[in-house]
N, C-alpha and C positions, 0 to 999 in steps of 0.2 A: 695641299699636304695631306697626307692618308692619316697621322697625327689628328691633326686637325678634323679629320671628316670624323675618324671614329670618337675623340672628344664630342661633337656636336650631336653625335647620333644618342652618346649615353646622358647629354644632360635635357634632348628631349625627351628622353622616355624616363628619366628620374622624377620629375614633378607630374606625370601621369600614372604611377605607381604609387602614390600618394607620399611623395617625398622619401627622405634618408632613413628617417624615425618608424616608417612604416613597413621594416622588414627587418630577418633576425639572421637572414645568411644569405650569401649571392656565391651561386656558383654557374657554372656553365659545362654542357656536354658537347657533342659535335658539335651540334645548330642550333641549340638554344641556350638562353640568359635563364638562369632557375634563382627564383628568388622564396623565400619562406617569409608570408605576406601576416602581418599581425592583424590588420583590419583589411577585409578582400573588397568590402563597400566601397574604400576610397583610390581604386581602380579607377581611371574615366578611359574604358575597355576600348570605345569605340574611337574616343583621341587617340588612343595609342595604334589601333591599326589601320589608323588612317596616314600615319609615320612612313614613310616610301621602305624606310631600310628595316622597316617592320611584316614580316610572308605573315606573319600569324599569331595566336595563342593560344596553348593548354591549361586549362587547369587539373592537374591528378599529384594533390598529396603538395605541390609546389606549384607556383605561378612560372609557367613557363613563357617565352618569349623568343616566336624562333627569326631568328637572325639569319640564320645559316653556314655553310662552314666559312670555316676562315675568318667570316666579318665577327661572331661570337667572341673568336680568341682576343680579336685585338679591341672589340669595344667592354667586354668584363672588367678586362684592368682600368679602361680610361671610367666604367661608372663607380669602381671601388677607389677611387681616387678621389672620384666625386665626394663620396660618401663619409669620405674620411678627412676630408677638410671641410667639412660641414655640420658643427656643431649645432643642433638645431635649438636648444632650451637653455635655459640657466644653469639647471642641471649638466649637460653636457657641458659648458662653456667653465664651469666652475670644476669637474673633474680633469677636462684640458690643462686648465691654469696649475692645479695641484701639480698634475704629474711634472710640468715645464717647473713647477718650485723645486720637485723633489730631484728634477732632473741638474739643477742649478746648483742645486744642494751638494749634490754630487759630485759636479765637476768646481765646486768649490773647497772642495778635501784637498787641495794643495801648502805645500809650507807656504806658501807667499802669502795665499789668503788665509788661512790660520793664523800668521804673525797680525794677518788688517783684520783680524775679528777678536785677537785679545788688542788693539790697539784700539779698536770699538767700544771692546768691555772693561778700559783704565777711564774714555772720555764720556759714556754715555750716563753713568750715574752722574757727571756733574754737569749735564742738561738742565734739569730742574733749574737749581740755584743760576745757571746763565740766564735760562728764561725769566727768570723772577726778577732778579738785579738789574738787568736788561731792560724789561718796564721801566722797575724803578726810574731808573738814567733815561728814559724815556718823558716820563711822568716829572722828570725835574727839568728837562730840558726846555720842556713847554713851559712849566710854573715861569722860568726866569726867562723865557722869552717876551711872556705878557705882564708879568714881571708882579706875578701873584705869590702871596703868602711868603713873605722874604725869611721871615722866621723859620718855613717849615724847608724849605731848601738846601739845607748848608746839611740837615738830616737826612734829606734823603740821596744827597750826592754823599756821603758816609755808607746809608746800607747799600748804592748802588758799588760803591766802588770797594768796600771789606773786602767781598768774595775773592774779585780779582785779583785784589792787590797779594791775596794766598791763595791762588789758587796754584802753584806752584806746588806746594804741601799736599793738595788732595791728589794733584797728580802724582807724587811721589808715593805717596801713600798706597791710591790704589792699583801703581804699578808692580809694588813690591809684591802685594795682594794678588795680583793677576798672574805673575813670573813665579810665586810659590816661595816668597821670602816672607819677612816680617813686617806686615807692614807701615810700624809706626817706626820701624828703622829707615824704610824707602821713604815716608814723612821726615824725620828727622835729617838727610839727608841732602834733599831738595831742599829744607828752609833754610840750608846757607843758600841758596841763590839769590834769595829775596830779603835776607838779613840785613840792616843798612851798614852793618861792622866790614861786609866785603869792599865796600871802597878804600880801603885802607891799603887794597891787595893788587898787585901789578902783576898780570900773566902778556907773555909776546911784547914786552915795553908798552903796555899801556893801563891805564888803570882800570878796573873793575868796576861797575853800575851796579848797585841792586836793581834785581830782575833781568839781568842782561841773561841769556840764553832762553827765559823767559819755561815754557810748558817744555821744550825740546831739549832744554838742560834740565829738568826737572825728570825728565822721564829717561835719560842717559844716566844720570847720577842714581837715580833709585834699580834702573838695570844691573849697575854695576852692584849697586851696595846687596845685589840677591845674591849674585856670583862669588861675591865677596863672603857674605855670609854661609853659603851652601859651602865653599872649600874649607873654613873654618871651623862647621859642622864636622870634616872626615876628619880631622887630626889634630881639634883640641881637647883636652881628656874632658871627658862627662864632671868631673867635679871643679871643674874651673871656667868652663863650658859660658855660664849664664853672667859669666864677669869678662871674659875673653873675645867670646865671640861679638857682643854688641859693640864694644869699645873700637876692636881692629875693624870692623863692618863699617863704623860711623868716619874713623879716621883714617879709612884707606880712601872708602870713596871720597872723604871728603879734601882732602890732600889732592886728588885725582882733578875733584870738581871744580874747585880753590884756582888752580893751576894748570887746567887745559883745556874742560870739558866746556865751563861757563863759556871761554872765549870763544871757541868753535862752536858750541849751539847759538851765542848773538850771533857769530858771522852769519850762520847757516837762516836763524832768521832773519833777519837785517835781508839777506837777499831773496826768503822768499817776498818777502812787505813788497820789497823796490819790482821784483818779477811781476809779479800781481798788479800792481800801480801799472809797467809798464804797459804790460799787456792791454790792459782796458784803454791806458791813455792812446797806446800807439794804434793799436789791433782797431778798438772802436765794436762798433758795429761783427766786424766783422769774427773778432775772438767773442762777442756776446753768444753769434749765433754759431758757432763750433760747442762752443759750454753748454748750450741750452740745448742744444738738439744732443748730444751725447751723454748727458748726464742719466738720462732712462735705461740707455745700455750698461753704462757703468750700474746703474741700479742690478741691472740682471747679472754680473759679470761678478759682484760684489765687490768691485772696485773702489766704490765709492768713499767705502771707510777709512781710504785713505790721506783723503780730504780735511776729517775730523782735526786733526793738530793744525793742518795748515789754517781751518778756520779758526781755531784758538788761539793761535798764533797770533793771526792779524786782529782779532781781535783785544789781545794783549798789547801789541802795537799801536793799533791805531784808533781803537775804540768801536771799531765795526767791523766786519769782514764784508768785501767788495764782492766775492766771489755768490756766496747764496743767494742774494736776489736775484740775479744772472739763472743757477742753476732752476732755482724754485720756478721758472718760466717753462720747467718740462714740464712742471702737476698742469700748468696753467694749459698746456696745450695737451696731455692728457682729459683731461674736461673739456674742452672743446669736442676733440675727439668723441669722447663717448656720446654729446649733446647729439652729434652727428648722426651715432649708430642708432641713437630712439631716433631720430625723424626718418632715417632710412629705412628702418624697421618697423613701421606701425602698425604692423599684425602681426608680430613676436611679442605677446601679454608677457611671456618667460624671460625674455633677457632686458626688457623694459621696463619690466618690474625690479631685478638687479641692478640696472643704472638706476633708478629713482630712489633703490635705497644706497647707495655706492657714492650717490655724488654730491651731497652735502659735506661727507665726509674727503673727498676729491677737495672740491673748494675750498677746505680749511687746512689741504695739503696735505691728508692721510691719501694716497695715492693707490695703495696698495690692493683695495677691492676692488680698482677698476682696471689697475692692470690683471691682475689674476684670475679678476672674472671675468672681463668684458672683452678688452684690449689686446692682450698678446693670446689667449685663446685663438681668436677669427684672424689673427697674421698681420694683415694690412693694417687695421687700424692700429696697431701699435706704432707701423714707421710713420704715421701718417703725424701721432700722437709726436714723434719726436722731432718732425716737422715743422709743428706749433710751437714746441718749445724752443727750436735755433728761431724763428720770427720773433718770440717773445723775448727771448736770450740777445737778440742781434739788436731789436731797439732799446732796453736796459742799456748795451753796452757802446750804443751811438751817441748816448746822452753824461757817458760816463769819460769818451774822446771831448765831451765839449765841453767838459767842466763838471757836470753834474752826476756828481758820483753818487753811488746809494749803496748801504750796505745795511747789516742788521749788525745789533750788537748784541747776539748772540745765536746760536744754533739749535737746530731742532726742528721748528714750524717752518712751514711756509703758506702760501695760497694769501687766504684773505688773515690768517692769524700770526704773518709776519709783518701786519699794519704798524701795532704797538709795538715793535723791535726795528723800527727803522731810524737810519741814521744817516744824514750825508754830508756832504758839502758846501750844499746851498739851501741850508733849511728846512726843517720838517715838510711845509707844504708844497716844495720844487720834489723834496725826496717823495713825497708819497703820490706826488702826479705821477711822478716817474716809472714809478712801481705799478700804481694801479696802469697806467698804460698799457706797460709791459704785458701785464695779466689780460687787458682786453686786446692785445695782439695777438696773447698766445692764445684765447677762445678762439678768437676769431681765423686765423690762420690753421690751427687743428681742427676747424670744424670744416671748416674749405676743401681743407687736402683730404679729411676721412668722406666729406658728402660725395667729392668731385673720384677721387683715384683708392678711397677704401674699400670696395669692395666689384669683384669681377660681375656680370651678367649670371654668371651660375650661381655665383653665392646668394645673391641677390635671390634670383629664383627659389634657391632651397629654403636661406635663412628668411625670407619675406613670409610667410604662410600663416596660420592660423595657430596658434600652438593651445593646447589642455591649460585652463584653470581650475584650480582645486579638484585636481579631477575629472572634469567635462571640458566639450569641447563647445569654442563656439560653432554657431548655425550658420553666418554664413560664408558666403564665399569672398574670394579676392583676387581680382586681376593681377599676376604677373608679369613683372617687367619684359617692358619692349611689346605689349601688345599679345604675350603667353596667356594662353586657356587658363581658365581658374581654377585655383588649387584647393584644395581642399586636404587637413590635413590635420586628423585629432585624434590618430590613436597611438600617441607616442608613451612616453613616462610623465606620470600626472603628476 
């Protein structure tokens, strides 16, 4: 394939020009490849005309390279190509990732994703308090399993379960907050859901539960009470205003929520709970690893936010949400991945030194500096990355077909610092084999897929080399893959 030839022609004469980093502009005339050479030292002159599709070299003002006609046209583009998916440094790998955020940024100005970013910013301030309470319910679970401190138990299953039992109210509250209403009226609204006086009250021929609609009535009913309030705002006079508008805001919505809202948000949770269950019971294995390998794109798409009520959800329900261990198996094959790109790379001091500070923070499930620095930067290893996590994701969810469900009860961490938030079915110590597996499936699966298929021959070539510490380069050299002449390659950005 003529493809093919002029690809091969420009990625041998790329690591004989002293790599990507070691020039500042590539053009081309008839016959020759013109490059403007930062360091001319790490030329290896006589390699390269030793090259068959190489007649020659000039040096005057630019590093020439005569090709000849015709062949020049078609191998400039295949080595700016080269050039340009070849981040060679941290540096570079870290201004990639920026622009890929800003770029994500961008195409996340949609109403759809605007509604899943204020629906992000009603559930994210009451992370904390789930993490905290969450231990707690953790930390008591154990006490009365080995059946320690009887006394201090009965307390701490109190501050574990306060929050929850209102969290209703903070949803309401900071919905009102977030939609541009009042919002201890979006609070006052919500906490008939959870009041125990609603049993009293029959909506559809059936009675009413406190908490039935549970976060998803809480955050409907405080919707309404903004809408409510904001038309109230145009057309009740200013001097009757601050007695008028709370009163009809409180008993519109709550007549609304009394009598429709409650019952249609239980239905609507009640069937995500039974969806979620199914799916794991039935799916197995198989919906583990669809969740786990997709949840990294949903990262990048900002989809993901709209996950957040459904984990609240079931964790209102059920005491833990099934779903995030599953997902948290992408960080897991994320770090795998990256473990990968340092063994791949062991003469890249630059982006080996970004993994090594990237990835304690990885482990503990801040994900973030390895995707944007390391990972979706260089291409491959990010698919490779989400590879690990459907393996990590697929055994969570074969163990959850057979009985052994695992969930955390509550949201936020994942990696190694979703240990003390787990919860399942069969146990603390079944749940946390379960987990910790998953985790050493998803290393070991993304470090497989990024060693074996993350990176091509050329990448390899380019991003394998020598790169500047603090400045200086090292001294010596380094065999390139497949048996490539040594490169040499230190005069890039220090």
């Amino acid at each position: 394939m003529p493809d093919e030839k002029n690809r091969a022609i420009a990625a041998a004469i790329l690591p004989l020009v002293g790599g990507a980093q070691n020039f500042t502009s590539v053009a081309h005339c008839m016959t020759r490849l013109r490059l403007r050479l930062r360091d001319p030292s790490l030329v290896r002159e006589e390699e390269l005309k030793a090259l068959p599709a190489v007649l020659g070299v000039v040096e005057d003002g630019t590093y020439q390279i005569v090709l000849g006609p015709g062949t020049v046209a078609r191998v400039t583009p295949e080595f700016e190509a080269l050039v340009a998916r070849a981040p060679r440094t941290a540096e570079d790998l870290a201004e990639r990732g920026a622009a890929i955020k800003a770029a994500r940024s961008a195409r996340n100005s949609t109403p759809f994703k605007f509604f899943l970013r204020r629906i992000a910013n009603i559930f994210v301030p009451l992370i904390p308090a789930l993490i905290g309470c969450g231990i707690i319910a953790g930390l008591n679970g154990v006490l009365t399993n080995l059946g320690l401190l009887p006394a201090v138990v009965p307390a701490l299953a109190v501050m574990a379960s306060g929050f929850m039992s209102l969290i209703a109210v903070f949803v309401g509250y900071n919905t009102a907050k977030e939609f541009g209403g009042t919002p201890v009226l979006g609070g006052a609204v919500a906490a008939i859901i959870v009041f125990p006086g609603v049993a009293n009250f029959e909506a559809f021929g059936q009675k009413l539960a406190p908490g039935q609609g549970g976060v998803l009535g809480a955050l409907g009913a405080a919707v309404l009470a903004v809408y409510v309030e904001k038309g109230c705002r145009r057309w009740v006079p200013e001097a009757v205003d601050v007695l008028v508008t709370p009163t009809l805001t409180v008993l519109v919505s709550g007549l609304v929520t009394l009598f429709g809202l409650m019952f249609v948000a239980g239905e609507v949770s009640t069937a995500i709970g039974d969806f979620a269950n199914w799916l794991l019971a039935g799916g197995g294995a198989a919906a583990g690893f669809v969740l786990g390998g997709l949840f990294l794109p949903l990262v990048m798409l900002g989809l993901h936010q709209a996950l957040i009520p459904i984990h609240t959800t079931l964790i209102q329900q059920q005491g833990f949400t099934i779903l995030l261990p599953i997902l948290a198996m992408a960080g897991a094959g994320q770090v795998g991945a990256a473990a990968a790109v340092y063994v791949r790379l062991p003469h890249n001091t630059s982006i080996r030194t970004t993994i090594r500070s990237a990835l304690p923070a990885g482990l503990l499930g801040v994900g973030e500096p390895l995707i944007y620095g390391v990972s979706l930067p260089l291409g491959r290893p990010f698919i490779t990355a989400c590879v690990g996590g459907a393996f990590g994701g697929g055994f969570v969810g074969l163990f959850s077909m057979l009985g052994d469900t695992v969930g955390s009860t509550a949201i936020g961490p994942s990696g190694w610092a979703l240990f003390p938030l787990l919860d399942g079915s069969m146990g603390l110590g079944a749940t946390v084999a379960v987990y910790g597996g998953g985790l050493l499936v998803g290393y070991v699966a993304g470090f497989l897929a990024t060693y074996w298929f993350g990176f091509t021959e050329e990448m390899l070539a380019e991003l394998n080399t020598l790169q500047p510490v603090r400045g200086r380069t090292q001294p010596q050299d380094v065999r390139g893959p497949e048996g490539l002449p040594p490169v040499r390659d230190g005069a890039g950005r220090g």
